[in-house]
matplotlib code that plots the C-alpha trace (Angstrom):
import matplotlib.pyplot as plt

x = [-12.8, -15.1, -17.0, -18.9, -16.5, -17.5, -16.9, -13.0, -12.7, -13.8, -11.3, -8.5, -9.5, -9.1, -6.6, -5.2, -6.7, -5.2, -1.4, -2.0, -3.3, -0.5, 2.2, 0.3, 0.4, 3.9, 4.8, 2.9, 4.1, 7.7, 7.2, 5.5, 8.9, 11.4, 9.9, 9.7, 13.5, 14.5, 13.2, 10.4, 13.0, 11.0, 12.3, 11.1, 7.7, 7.1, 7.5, 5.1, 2.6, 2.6, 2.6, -0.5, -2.0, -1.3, -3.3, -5.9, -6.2, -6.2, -8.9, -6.7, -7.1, -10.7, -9.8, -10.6, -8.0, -5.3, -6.2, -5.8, -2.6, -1.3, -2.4, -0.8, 2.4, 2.7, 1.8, 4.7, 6.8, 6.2, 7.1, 10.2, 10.6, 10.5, 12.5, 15.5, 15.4, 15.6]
y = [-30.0, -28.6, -30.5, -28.3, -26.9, -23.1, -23.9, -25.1, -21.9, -19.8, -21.7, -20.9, -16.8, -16.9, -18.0, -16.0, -12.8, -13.5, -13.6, -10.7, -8.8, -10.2, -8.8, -5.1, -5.9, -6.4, -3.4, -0.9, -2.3, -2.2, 1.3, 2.6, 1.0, 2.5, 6.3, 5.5, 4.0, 6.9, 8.9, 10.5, 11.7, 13.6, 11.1, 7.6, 9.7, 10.3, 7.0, 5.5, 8.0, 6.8, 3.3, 3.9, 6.3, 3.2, 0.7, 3.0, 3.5, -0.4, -0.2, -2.8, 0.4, 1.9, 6.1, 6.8, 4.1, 6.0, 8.8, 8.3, 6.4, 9.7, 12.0, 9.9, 10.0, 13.4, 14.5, 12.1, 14.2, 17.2, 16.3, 14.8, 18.0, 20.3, 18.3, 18.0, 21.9, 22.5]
z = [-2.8, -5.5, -7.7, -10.0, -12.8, -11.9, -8.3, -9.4, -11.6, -8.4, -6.8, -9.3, -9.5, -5.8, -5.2, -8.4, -6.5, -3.0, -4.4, -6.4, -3.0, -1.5, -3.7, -3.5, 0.3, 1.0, -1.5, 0.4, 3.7, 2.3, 0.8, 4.1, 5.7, 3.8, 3.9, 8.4, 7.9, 6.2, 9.0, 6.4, 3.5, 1.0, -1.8, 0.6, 1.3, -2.4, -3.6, -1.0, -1.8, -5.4, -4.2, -2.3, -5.8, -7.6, -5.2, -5.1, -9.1, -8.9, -6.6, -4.2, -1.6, -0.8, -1.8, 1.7, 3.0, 0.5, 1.7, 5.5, 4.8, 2.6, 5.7, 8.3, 6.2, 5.3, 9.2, 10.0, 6.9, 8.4, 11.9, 11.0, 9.1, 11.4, 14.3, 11.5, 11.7, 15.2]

ax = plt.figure().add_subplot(projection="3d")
ax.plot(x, y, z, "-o")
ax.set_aspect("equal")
plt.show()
């Protein structure tokens, strides 16, 4: 257990910090589920791609993170795209 008073405050932010991370966490997972559930609609896919713009405005996500997430997705999109046509 802390002792020093600025140690206890570090205590306090982190802890702050790791349950708001968690709560961005889970919303990108859950986002990132619903568009794969969906089997990639274009309505699912465009809410997790602002989910994942959002993070990375935040700076929760790196912009190269959000990006690679938002390429993954929309070659997953497309694919599911094109099957759906065939």
């Amino acid at each position: 257990m802390p002792i020093l008073r600025s140690s206890k405050k570090d205590v306090r932010k982190s802890e702050k910090r790791r349950e708001r991370n968690e709560f961005y966490r889970v919303a990108l997972k859950r986002a990132l589920d619903f568009a794969r559930k969906s089997n990639y609609s274009e309505e699912k896919v465009k809410e997790a791609i602002k989910v994942i713009d959002k993070l990375e405005a935040k700076g929760i996500l790196h912009k190269n993170t959000a990006a690679r997430k938002k390429s993954k997705l929309m070659l997953k999109f497309h694919a599911a795209q094109k099957s759906s046509e065939e």
